[in-house]
C-alpha angles and dihedrals in degrees: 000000000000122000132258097246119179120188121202101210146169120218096242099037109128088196086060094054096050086043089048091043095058097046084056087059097059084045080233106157114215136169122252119213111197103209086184102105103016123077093187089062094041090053086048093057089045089053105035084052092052095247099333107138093171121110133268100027104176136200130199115200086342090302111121116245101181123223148348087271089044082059095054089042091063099039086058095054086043094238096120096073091052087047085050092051098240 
């Protein structure tokens, strides 16, 4: 089963891109959520993600991942593709 992934994003936020990007590789489809031009999304990611204000700020199956580099991070221990449920 694949897992529920949301993605807090800006419309001109190169992070976003490599994290969506990777996430594109696992063919993994997640729902992006633009915080540019509305202040209600941006104060749920902030508090979904316990203060961070940064973009992207990612959850997979509502847990919080963290960024754009805490995605990586798991893609290098190979953790992410069993996150991913795959």
């Amino acid at each position: 089963m694949m897992a529920n992934i949301e993605i807090y994003t800006t419309s001109t936020c190169p992070y976003c891109d490599r994290a969506k990007q990777l996430l594109q590789r696992y063919q993994a489809p997640y729902t992006e959520i633009n915080i540019s031009a509305d202040s209600s999304k941006r104060d749920e990611m902030v508090k979904r993600s316990q203060g961070r204000q940064t973009v992207p700020q990612i959850f997979i199956n509502n847990q919080h991942v963290g960024g754009c580099d805490d995605l990586y991070a798991l893609h290098h221990k190979n953790a992410l593709k069993t996150l991913l449920g795959l």
